[in-house]
C-alpha positions in Angstrom: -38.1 -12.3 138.6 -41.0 -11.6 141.0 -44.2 -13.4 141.1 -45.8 -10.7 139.9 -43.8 -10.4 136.5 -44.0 -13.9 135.6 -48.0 -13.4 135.8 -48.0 -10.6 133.8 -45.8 -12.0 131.0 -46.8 -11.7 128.0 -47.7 -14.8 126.0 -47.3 -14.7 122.3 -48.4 -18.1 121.1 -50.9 -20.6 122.8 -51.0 -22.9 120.4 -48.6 -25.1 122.3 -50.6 -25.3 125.6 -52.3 -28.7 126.4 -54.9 -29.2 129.6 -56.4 -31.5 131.8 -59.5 -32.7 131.1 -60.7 -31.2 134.3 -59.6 -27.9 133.4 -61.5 -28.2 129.8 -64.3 -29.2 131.5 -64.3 -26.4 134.1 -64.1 -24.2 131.0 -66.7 -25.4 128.8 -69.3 -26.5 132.0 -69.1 -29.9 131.9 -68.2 -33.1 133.6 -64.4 -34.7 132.7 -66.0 -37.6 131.7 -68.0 -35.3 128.7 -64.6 -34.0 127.9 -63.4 -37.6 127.3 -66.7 -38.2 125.3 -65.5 -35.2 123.0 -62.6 -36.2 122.7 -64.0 -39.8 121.0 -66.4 -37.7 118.9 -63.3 -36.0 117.5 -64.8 -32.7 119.3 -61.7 -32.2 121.6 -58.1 -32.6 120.5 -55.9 -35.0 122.2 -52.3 -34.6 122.7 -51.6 -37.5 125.3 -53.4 -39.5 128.0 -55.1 -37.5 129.8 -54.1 -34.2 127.8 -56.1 -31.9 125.8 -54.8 -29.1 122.9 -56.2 -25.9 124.6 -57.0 -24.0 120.9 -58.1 -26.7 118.7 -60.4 -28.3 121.6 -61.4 -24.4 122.4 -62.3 -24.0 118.6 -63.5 -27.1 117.4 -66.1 -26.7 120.5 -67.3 -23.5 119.7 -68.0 -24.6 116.2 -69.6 -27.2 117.2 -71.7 -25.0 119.4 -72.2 -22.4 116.3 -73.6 -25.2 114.6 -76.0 -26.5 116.6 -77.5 -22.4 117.4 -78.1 -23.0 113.6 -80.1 -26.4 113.7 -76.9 -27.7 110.9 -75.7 -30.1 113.3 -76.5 -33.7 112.8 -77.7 -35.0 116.8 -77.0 -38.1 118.8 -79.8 -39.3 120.6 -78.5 -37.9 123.4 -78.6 -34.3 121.8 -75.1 -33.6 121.2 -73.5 -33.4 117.8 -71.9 -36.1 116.0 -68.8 -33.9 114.8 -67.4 -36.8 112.4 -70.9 -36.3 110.8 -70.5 -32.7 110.3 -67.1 -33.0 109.0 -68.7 -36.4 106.4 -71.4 -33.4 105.3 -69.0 -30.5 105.0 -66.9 -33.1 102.9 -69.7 -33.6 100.7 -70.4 -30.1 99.8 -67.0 -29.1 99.2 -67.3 -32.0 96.4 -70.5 -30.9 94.9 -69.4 -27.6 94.9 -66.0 -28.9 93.0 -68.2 -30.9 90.5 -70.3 -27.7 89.8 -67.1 -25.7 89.1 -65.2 -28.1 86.9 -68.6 -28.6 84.8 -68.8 -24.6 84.4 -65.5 -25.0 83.2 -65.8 -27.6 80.7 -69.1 -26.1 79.1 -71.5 -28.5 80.9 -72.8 -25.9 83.1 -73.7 -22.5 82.6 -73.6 -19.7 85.5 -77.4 -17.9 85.5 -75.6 -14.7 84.6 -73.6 -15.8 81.5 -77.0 -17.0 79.9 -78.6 -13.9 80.9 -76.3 -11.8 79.2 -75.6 -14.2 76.4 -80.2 -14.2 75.9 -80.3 -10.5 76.6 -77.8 -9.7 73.7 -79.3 -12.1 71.4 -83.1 -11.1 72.1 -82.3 -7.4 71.7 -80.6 -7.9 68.5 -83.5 -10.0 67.4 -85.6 -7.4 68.6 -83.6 -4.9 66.6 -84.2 -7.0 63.5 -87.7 -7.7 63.3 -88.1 -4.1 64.3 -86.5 -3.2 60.9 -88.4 -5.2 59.0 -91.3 -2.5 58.0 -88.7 0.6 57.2 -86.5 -1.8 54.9 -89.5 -3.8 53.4 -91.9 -0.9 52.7 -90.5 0.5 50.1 -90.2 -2.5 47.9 -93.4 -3.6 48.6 -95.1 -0.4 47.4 -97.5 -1.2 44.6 -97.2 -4.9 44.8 -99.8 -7.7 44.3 -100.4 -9.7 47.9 -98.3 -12.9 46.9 -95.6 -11.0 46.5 -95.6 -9.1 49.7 -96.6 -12.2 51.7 -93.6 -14.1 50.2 -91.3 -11.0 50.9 -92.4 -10.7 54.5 -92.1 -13.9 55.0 -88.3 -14.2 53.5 -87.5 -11.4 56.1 -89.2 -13.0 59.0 -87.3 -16.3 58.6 -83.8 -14.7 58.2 -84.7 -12.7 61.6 -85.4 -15.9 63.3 -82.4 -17.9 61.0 -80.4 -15.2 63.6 -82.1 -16.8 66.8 -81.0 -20.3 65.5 -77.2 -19.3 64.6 -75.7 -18.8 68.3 -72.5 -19.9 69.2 -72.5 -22.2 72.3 -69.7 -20.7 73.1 -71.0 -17.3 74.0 -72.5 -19.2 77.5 -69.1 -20.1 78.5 -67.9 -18.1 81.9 -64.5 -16.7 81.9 -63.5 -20.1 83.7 -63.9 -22.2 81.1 -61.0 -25.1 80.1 -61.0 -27.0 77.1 -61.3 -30.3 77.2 -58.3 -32.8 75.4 -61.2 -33.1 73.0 -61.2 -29.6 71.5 -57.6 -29.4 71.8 -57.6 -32.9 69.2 -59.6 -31.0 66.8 -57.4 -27.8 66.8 -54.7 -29.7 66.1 -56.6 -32.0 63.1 -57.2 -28.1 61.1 -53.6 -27.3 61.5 
């Protein structure tokens, strides 16, 4: 094979490669010794003494990068970012944002748009109601004294708002939702 075929073979998978230290630094525009300082930060990959995993350094350093343009990254007093940090934070959302589910799904939590839908329906039908109260009272109040009007208006106001007061909880649940071990006792207590 000519020297000219071997430079244009094509490569398939890089993944393997590992570098110098000196050619990561020539790469990223900084000194070996910065490479080595990476590579302690848990920046830069290591795959022996003195060896360096070409894609994950290459891509662990542009994040790092990425998140610095974005003013996330948490700074050494030397400016550069303390990747273990990062990863610590990142750690700690993924968590939260765990809790957050699993408390939708038991109930705990409701998503803003569940309770919107669950409050519009309820408020419209309430609206409905109480809207319905003059064409259904009016002609059984005709030609009566005050007391009995008052008390008749006031039976029909209160079973309108009895409505408001007779949700089911259940409604605000999100199509996620898992019952607990609890609800599952109680199912099995009625059969």
């Amino acid at each position: 094979m000519a020297k000219s075929d071997v430079d244009s073979a094509k490569i398939t998978n890089i993944d393997s490669i590992t570098v110098s230290a000196s050619v990561l630094g020539d790469m990223f525009g900084v000194t070996d010794r910065r490479i080595r300082q990476m590579a302690e930060e848990g920046i830069i990959a290591r795959a022996a003494k003195g060896r360096y995993k070409l894609v994950e350094s290459v891509k662990n350093y542009l994040l790092t990068l990425k998140l610095a343009a974005e003013g996330i990254g948490v700074e050494l007093a030397d400016g550069e970012i303390n990747f273990d940090e990062e990863k610590a934070l990142h750690e700690r959302v993924k968590r939260h944002i765990s809790e957050l589910k699993l408390q939708i799904m038991k109930g705990e939590v409701h998503k803003a748009g569940d309770v919107e839908t669950v409050m519009m329906d309820m408020l419209a039908a309430f609206k409905t109601r109480v809207m319905s109260i003059p064409s259904k009272a009016a002609p059984i109040l005709e030609n009566r004294d005050a007391a009995y009007i008052k008390d008749r208006l006031t039976s029909e106001v209160m079973e309108a708002l009895n409505e408001l007061k007779e949700y089911d909880p259940k409604e605000f649940y999100s199509d996620e939702y898992v019952e607990s071990d609890e609800d599952d006792e109680q199912k099995q207590d009625r059969i």
